[in-house]
N, C-alpha and C positions, 0 to 999 in steps of 0.2 A: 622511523622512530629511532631517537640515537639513545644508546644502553650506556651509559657513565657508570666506569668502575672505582669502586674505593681508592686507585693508584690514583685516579686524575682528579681527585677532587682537590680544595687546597682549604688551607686555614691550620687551627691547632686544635689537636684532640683534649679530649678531657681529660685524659691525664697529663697531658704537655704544660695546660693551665695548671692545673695542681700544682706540679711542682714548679711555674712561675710563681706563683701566689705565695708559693710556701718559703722559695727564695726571696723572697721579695718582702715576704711579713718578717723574717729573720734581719735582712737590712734595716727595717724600720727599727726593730726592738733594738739593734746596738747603737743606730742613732739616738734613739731615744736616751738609750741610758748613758752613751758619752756626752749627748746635752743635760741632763743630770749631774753628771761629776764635773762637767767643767762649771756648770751653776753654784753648785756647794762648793769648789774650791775657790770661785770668785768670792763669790759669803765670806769663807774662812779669811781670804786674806785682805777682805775690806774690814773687818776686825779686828786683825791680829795691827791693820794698818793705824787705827781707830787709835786699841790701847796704845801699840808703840811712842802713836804722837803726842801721849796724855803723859808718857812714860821720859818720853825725852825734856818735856817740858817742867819734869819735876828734877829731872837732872840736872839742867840750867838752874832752876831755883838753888838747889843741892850744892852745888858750885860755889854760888855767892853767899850762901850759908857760913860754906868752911873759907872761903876767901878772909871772912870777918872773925869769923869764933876762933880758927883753926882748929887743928886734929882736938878732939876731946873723945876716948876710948867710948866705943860702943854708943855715939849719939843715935837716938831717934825721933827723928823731926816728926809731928804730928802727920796723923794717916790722914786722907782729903779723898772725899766721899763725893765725886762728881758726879755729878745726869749726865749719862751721856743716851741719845735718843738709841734706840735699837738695844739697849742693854739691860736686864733687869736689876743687877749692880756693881756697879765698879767700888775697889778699894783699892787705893792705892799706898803703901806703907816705903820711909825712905829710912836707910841706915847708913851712918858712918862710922867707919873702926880706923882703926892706926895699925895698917900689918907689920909696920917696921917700928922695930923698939929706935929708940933716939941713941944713934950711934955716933951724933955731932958731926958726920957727915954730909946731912940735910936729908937723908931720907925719911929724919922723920916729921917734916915740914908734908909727907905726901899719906893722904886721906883717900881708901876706898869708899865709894859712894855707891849703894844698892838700891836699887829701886823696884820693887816687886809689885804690882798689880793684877790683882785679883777679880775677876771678871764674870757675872754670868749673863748666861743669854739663852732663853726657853727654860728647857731641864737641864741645859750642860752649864759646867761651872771650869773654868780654866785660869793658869795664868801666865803670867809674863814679867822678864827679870831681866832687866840692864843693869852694868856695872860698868864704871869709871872710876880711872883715878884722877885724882885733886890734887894740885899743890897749892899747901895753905898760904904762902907767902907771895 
């Protein structure tokens, strides 16, 4: 009859597992939560990408605007209220000023152009602001 001592046996004891498992469930949870943050950070910047390009395109419009009117202090072109899928609403609002008084040097042929967009999505409400300058002429 052969007598097997505790030295010769092999495998992992119960508490060797434990603390596998317990390292092991700590791996999971920070994968877990870095696949979280980089989920919500793609979110944020497929929106922020969303408004930008609603935001740029009123810019162009904004351009051709003052191309025709030229500087007139303090314009604001009408706000435009787009669907956009995934948002509950966009406002988009555009301003034109004259920062430089007419010095008959041409500076004041040049028009700031704002464009501010206002955004919600769920409970959060955010927004977003380009600015360009124009020359009227």
């Amino acid at each position: 009859m052969k007598n097997l001592s505790h030295a010769a046996e092999r495998g992992f004891t119960a508490v060797e597992l434990l603390i596998t498992l317990f390292i092991a469930a700590i791996f999971l949870l920070a994968g877990y939560q870095l696949y979280a943050q980089l989920n919500a950070s793609g979110e944020d910047a497929r929106r922020v990408a969303t408004i930008s390009s609603l935001v740029y395109d009123q810019l162009s419009n904004a351009h051709q605007y003052v191309a025709v009117s030229g500087c007139t202090p303090n314009t604001t072109i009408p706000a435009l209220t787009p669907t956009v899928a995934g948002f509950t609403s966009v406002s988009i609002t555009t301003t034109v000023t004259c920062p430089f008084s007419a010095t008959g040097d041409g500076a004041a042929n040049v028009s700031l152009i704002t464009v501010k967009a206002t955004y919600s999505y769920g409970s959060n409400t955010d927004t977003l602001v380009h600015a360009q300058y124009a020359n009227n002429k």
